[in-house]
C-alpha positions as CSV (number, residue, x, y, z in Angstrom):
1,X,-132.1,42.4,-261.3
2,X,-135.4,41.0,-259.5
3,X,-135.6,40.7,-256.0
4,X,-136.4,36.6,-257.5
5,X,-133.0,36.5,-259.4
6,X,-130.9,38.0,-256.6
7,X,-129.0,35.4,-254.2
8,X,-130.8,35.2,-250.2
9,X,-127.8,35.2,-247.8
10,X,-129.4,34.3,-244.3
11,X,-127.0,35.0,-241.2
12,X,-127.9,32.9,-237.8
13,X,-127.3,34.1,-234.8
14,X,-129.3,34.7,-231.6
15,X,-128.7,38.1,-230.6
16,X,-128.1,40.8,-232.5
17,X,-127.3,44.1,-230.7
18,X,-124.6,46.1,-231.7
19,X,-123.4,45.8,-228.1
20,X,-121.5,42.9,-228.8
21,X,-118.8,41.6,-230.4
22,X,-120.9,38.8,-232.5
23,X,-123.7,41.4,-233.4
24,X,-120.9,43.8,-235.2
25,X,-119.7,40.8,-237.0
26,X,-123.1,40.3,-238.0
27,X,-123.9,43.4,-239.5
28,X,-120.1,43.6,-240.8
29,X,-121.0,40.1,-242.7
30,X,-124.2,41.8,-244.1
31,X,-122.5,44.8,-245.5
32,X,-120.3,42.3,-247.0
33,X,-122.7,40.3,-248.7
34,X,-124.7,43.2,-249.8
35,X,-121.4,44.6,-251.6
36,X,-121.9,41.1,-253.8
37,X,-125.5,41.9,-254.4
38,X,-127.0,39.5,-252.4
39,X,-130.7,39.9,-250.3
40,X,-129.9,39.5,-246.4
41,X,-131.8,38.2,-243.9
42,X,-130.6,38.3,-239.6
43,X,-132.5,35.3,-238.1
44,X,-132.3,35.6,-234.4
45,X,-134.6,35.3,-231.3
46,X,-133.8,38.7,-230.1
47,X,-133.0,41.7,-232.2
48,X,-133.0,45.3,-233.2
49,X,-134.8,45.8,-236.1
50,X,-133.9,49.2,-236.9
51,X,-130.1,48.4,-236.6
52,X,-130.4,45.3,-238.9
53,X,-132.8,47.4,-241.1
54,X,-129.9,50.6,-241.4
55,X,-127.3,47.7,-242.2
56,X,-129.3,46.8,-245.2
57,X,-131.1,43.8,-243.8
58,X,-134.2,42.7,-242.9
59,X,-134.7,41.1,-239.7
60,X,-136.7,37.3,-238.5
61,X,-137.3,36.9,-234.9
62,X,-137.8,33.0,-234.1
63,X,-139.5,31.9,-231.3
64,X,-137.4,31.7,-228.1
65,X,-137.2,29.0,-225.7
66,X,-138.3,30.3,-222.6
67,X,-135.6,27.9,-220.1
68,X,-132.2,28.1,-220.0
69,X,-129.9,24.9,-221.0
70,X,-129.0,23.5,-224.0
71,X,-132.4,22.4,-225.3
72,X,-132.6,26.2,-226.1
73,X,-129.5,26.5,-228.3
74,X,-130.8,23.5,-230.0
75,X,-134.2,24.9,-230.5
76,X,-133.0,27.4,-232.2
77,X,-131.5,25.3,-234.6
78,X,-134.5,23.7,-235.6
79,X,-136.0,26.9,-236.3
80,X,-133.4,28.4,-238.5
81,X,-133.5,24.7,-240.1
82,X,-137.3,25.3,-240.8
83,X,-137.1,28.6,-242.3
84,X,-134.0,27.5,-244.8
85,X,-136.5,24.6,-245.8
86,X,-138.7,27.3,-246.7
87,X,-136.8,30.1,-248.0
88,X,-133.8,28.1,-249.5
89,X,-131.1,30.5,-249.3
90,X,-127.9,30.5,-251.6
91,X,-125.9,30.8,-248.2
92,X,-126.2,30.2,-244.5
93,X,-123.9,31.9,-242.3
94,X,-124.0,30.8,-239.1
95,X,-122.7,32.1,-235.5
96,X,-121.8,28.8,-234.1
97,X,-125.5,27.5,-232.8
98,X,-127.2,26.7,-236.4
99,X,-126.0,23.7,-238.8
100,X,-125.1,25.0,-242.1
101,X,-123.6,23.7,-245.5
102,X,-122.0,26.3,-246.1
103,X,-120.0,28.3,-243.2
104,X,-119.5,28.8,-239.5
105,X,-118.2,31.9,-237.9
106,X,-117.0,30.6,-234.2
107,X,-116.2,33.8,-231.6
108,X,-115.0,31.2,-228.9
109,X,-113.6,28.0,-227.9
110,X,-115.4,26.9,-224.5
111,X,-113.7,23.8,-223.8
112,X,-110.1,25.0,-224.3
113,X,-111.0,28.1,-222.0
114,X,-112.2,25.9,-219.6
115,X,-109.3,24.1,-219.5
116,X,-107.3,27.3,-219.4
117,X,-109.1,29.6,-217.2
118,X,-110.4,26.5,-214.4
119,X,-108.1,23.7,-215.3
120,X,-110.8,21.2,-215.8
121,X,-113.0,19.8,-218.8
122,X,-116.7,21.1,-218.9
123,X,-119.9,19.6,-218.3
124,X,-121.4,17.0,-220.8
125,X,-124.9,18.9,-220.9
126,X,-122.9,22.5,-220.8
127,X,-125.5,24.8,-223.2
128,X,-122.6,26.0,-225.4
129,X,-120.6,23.0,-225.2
130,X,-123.4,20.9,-226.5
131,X,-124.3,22.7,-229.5
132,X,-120.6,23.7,-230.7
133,X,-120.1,19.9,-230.5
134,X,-123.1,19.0,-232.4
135,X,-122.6,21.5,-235.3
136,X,-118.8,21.1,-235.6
137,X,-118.6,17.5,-235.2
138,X,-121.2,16.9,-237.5
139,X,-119.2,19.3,-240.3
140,X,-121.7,20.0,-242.8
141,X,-120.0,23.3,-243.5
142,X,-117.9,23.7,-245.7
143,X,-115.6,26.4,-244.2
144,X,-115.4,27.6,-240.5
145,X,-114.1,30.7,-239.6
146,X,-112.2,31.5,-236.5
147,X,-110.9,34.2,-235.0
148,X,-107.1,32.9,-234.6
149,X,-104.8,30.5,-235.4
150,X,-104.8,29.1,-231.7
151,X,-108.7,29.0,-232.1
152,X,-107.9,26.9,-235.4
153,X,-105.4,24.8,-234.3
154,X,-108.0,23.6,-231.4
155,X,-110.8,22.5,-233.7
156,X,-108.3,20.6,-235.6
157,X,-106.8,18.8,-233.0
158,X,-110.4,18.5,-231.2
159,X,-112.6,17.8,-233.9
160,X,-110.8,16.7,-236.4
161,X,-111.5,19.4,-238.7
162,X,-109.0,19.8,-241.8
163,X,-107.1,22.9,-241.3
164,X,-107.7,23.9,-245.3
165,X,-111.3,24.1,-244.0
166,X,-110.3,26.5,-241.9
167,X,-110.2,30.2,-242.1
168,X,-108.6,32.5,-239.7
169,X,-110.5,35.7,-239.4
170,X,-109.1,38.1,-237.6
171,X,-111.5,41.4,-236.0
172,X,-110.8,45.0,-237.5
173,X,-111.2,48.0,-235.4
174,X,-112.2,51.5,-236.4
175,X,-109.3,54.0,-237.6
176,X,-111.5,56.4,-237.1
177,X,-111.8,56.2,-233.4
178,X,-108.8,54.6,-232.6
179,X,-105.8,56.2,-233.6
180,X,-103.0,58.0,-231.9
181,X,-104.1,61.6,-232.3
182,X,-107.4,61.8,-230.7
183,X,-106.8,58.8,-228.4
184,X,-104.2,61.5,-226.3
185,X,-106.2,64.6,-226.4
186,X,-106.2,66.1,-223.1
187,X,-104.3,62.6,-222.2
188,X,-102.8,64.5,-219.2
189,X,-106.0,65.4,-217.9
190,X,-107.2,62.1,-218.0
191,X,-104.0,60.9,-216.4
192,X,-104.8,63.1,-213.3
193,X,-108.2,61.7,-212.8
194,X,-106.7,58.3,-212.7
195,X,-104.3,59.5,-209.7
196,X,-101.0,59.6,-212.0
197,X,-99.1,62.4,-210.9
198,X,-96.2,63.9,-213.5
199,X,-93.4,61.4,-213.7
200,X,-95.1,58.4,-212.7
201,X,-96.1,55.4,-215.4
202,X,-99.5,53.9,-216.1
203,X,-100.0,50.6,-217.0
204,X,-103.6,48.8,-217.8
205,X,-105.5,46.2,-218.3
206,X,-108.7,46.9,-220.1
207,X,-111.5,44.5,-220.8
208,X,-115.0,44.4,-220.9
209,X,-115.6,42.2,-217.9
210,X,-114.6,38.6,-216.8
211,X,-111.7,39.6,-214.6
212,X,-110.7,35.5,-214.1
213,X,-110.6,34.8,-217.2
214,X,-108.3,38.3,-218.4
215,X,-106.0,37.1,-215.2
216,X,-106.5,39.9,-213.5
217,X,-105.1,38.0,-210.8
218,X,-102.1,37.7,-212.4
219,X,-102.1,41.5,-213.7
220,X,-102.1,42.6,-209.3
221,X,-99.3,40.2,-209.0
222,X,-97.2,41.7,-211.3
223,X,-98.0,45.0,-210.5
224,X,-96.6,44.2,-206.5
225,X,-93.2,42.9,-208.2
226,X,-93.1,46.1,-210.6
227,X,-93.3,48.3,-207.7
228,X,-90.8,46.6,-205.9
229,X,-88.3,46.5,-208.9
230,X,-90.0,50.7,-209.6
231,X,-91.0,52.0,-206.0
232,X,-94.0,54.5,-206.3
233,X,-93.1,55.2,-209.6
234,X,-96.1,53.4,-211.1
235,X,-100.0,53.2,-210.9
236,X,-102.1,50.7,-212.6
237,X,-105.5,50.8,-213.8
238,X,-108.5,48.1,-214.4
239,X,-111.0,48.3,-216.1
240,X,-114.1,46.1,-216.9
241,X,-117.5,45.3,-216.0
242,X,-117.3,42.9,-213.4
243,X,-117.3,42.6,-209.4
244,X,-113.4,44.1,-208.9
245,X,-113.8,43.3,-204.8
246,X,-111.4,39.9,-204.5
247,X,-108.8,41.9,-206.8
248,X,-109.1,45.2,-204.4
249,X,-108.9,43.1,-201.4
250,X,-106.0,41.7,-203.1
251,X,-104.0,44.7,-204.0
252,X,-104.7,45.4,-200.8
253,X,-102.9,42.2,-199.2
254,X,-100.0,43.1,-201.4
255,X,-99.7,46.7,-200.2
256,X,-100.4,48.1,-203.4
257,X,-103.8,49.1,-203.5
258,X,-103.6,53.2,-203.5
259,X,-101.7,52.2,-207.2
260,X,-104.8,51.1,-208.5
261,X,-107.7,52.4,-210.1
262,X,-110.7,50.8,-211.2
263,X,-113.3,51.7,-213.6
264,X,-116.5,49.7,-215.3
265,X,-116.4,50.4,-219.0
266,X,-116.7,53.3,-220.3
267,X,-117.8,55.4,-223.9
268,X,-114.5,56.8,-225.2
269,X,-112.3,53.8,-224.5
270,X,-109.6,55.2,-227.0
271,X,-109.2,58.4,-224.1
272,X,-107.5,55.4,-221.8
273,X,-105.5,53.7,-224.4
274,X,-103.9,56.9,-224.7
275,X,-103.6,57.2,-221.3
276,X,-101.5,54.4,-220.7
277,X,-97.3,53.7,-221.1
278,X,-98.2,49.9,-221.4
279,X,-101.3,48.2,-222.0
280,X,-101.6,44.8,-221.0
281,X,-103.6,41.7,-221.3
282,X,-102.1,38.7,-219.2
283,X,-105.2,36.4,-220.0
284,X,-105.5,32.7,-219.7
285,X,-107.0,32.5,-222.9
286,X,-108.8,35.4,-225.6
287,X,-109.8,33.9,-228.6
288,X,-108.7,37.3,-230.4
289,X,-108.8,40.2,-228.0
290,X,-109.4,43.7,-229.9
291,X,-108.9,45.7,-227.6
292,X,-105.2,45.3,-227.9
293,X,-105.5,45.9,-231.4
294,X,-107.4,49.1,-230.6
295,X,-104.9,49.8,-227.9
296,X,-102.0,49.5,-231.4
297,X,-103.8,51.4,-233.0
298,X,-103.9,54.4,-230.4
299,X,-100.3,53.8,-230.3
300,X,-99.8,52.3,-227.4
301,X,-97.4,49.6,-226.2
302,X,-98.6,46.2,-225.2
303,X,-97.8,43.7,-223.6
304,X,-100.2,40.1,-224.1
305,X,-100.0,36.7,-222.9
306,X,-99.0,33.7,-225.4
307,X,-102.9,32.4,-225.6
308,X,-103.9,36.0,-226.7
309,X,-105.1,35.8,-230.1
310,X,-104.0,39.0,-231.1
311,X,-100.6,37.8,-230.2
312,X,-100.2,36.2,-233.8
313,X,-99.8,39.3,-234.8
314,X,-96.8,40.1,-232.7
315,X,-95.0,37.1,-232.3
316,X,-92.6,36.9,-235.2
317,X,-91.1,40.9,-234.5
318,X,-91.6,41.5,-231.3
319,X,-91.7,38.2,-230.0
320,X,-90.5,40.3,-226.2
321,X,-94.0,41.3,-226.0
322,X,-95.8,38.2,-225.8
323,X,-95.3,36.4,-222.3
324,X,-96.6,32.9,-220.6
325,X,-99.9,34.3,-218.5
326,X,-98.4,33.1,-215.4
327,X,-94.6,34.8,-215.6
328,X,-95.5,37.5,-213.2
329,X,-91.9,38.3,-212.3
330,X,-91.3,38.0,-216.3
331,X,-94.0,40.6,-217.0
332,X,-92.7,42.8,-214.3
333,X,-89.0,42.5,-215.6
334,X,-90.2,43.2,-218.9
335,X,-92.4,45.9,-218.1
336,X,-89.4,47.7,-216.4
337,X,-87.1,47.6,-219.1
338,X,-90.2,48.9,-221.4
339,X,-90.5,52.1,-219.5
340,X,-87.3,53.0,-218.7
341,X,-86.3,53.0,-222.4
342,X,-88.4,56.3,-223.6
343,X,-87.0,56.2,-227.0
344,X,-87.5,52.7,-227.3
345,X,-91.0,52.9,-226.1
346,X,-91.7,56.0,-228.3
347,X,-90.6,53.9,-231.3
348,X,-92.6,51.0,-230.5
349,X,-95.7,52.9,-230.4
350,X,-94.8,54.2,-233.7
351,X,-94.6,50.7,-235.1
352,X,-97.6,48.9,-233.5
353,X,-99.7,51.8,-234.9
354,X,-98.2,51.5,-238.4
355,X,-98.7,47.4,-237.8
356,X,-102.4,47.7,-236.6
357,X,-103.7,50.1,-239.9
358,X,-103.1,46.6,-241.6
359,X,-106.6,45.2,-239.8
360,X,-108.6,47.8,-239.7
361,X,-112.3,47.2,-240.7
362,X,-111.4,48.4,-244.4
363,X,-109.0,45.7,-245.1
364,X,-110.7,43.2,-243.2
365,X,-114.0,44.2,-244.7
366,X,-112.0,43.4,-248.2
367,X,-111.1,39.8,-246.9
368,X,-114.3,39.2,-245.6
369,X,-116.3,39.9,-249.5
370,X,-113.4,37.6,-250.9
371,X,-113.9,35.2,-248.6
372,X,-117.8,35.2,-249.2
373,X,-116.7,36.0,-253.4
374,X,-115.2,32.2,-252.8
375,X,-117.5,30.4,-251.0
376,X,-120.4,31.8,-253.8
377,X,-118.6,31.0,-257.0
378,X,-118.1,27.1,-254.7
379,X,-122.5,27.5,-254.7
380,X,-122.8,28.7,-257.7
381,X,-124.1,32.1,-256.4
382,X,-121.2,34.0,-256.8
């Protein structure tokens, strides 16, 4: 087949560094659409070019708007707009910031987090705000994908988006890394440097950063009433890239900072899944949250909060691990009876693993070329 006679997939989306949660769905999306024999092309201001080039892609910078605000998110727009007017491509995948007829991939819903996380609406000119409205209320797509069913349910109710529009994505994660066997080597060892001394539990939160919004607050909280209901028998560890002081000084007006440990992120995150008796994630709101399906996957209990994406995929079996965010005295209750049942525990972390190989990045790489299979045979490129 000619380069001419083969379909141009363009994917939107400002950033793409495989530091980020976006940029891996990015390059995920292109080795998708290069398994259905289309040409791909990342448009973004900033990028690696040798990472987009080893995914099978080729790379177009646009010009970036040198001010912060909206106007730049919207810029942006009008560039990808001018280069599809160009380049007519058979499909335009967007991140959220481009119009497209065809389909948008949303990673996060920043008015319902607002009202979640601060309790109040956001600002008419907010830079995110303002360009999700724009695209989604205008609907020129023809699907949007999300990365939950809570995430779905909001753009329905919000925007008025039919929900058979509506796809609900959910991440994968990497069996490879994350799994029960290597996540606990030397898991002892690692236990010690985190201050757990032999017969005492650890129980986590870990995040990449944004310690408000993953209700860390709520995480010290619970930890004061589990080692009131547990004395000394637990330690609890945080970790995250963000400034941990008003939590410490917390923990510490709750007499339970020497408990606590807390660490920025780190390489081998799978080494403190396996750490941990129960990992937790109490947030306000997380659109998905992998790393509790990581922390499945490594066989480790969890524990998440109702607005937790990654909830949906407990909610119906184990409908005891999935807690309102602000139930402290519920989370510690709960926690309690978790680790005081060993062979209860020990099962649990059989299942969860077993439940989690059903999203890793195989199987959702095998929904994600159906879904783009679909929406090609709809443009006649498929």
């Amino acid at each position: 087949m000619t380069e001419h006679a083969t379909p141009l997939a363009a994917i939107a989306i400002r950033q793409v560094e495989k530091s980020t949660g976006a940029s891996r769905n990015a390059l995920e999306q292109t080795a998708a659409l290069i398994t259905l024999g289309y040409r791909v092309v990342i448009i973004a201001e900033r990028g690696n070019a040798d990472l987009v080039a080893r995914a099978g892609a080729r790379l177009v910078r646009t010009r970036r708007w040198p001010f912060k605000g909206a106007r730049r998110r919207f810029w942006f727009n009008r560039r990808v707009q001018a280069w599809a007017r160009r380049h007519s491509p058979d499909l335009l995948i967007s991140h959220g910031d481009v119009e497209t007829p065809d389909v948008v991939y949303l990673h996060n819903c920043v008015h319902l987090a607002s009202q979640a996380i601060h309790g109040c609406a956001l600002p008419e000119d907010h830079e995110v705000a303002a360009i999700h409205d724009h695209v989604l209320k205008g609907q020129r797509f023809r699907r949007v994908a999300v990365n939950s069913r809570m995430m779905g349910n909001d753009l329905t109710s919000r925007y008025g988006i039919a929900p058979d529009r509506i796809d609900i994505s959910y991440p994968g994660y990497d069996p490879e890394q994350f799994h029960p066997q290597r996540a606990r080597i030397n898991r002892e060892e690692v236990r010690q440097s985190l201050g757990v001394a032999p017969g005492e539990f650890l129980i986590g939160v870990v995040t990449s950063g944004n310690f408000k919004k993953r209700n860390v607050d709520g995480f010290v909280k619970l930890a004061s009433e589990l080692d009131r209901l547990m004395p000394n028998r637990c330690r609890f560890l945080v970790v995250g890239k963000d400034d941990a002081s008003p939590w410490q000084k917390m923990a510490e007006t709750l007499g339970v900072a020497e408990r606590f440990a807390w660490r920025s992120t780190v390489n081998e995150v799978e080494r403190l899944y396996g750490a941990l008796d129960i990992f937790m994630l109490p947030a306000h709101i997380e659109e998905f949250g992998r790393v509790a399906l990581e922390a499945m996957a490594c066989g480790t209990p969890i524990m998440l909060s109702s607005e937790v994406g990654c909830a949906e995929l407990l909610e119906d079996r184990y409908p005891e691990l999935v807690l309102d965010a602000m139930d402290v005295k519920g989370w510690a209750q709960s926690a309690r009876r978790l680790l005081e049942d060993s062979a209860g525990r020990n099962a649990l972390s059989r299942e969860l693993s077993s439940l989690a190989e059903n999203y890793s990045h195989a199987r959702q790489q095998e929904k994600l070329v159906a879904a783009f299979r679909a929406l090609g045979a709809e443009s006649g490129t498929g």
